[in-house]
C-alpha positions in Angstrom: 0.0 0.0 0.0 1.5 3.5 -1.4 0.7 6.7 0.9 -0.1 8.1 -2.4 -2.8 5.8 -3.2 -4.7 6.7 0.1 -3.6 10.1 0.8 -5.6 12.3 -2.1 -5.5 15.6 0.1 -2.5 17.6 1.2 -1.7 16.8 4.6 -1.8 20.7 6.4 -1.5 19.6 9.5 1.8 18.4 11.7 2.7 14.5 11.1 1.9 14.2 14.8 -1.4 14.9 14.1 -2.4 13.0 11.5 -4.1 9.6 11.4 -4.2 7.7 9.0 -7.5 5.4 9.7 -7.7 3.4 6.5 -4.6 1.9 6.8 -3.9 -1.6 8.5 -2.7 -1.7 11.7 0.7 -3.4 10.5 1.6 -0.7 8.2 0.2 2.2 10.3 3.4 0.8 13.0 5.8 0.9 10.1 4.7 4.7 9.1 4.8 5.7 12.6 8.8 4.1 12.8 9.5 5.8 9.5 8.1 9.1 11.4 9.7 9.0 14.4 13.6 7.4 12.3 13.6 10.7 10.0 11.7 13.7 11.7 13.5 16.1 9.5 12.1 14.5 6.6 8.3 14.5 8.0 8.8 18.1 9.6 6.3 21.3 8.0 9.8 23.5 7.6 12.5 23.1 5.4 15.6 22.7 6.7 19.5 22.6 6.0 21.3 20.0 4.9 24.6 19.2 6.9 28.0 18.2 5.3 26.6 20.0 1.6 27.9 23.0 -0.2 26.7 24.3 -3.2 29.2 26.2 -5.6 27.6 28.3 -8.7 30.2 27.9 -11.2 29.9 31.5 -13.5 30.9 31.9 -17.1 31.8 35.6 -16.0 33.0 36.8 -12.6 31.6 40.2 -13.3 28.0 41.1 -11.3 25.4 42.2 -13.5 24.5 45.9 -12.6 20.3 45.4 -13.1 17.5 46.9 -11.6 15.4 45.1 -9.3 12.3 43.6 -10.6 9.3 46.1 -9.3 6.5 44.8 -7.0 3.2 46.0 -8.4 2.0 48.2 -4.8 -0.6 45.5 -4.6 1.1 42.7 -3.9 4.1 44.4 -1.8 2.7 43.3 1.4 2.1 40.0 0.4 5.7 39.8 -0.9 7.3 41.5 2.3 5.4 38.9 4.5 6.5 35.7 2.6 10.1 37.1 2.7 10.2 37.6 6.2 8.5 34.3 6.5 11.2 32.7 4.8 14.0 34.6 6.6 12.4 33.7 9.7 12.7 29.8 8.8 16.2 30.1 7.7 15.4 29.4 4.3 16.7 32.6 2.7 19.0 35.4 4.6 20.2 39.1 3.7 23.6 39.0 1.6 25.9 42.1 0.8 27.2 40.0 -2.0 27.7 42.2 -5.3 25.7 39.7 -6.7 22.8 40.1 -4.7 
């Protein structure tokens, strides 16, 4: 039995939460091992991964001087929340890079 195959709704709430009451007892032990062996895999945020570093190889070592791409005023707020959002989770953070 696939998760897939009984799951047919986004799960939205944490894996603690959720039951899965369709699926036989035996495999409902093994998902909750798999759950508890790999939390960072079954967690609602993203996360780093330790021991990996990624290197953007560049045809030319010269930044691009461009403009930043405008915000229409009605979805600024939207923008500015998902950004700090994402800063907040460690997904993104501030850089003083000349490429940034």
């Amino acid at each position: 039995v696939h998760l897939r195959a009984i799951c047919t709704q986004p799960i939205t709430e944490p894996v603690e939460q959720v039951q899965f009451n369709t699926l036989p007892d035996h495999i409902q032990e093994k998902l909750d091992k798999l759950i508890q062996q790999y939390p960072n895999v079954f967690r609602n945020t993203p996360g780093e991964i330790d021991g990996y570093e990624c290197r953007i190889r560049l045809k030319n070592d010269k930044p691009l001087n461009q403009r930043p791409y405008p915000i229409p005023v009605t979805k600024r707020e939207a923008v500015e929340k998902e950004v700090k959002r994402m800063l907040d989770m460690g997904i993104i953070k501030h850089s003083r890079s000349p490429y940034s």
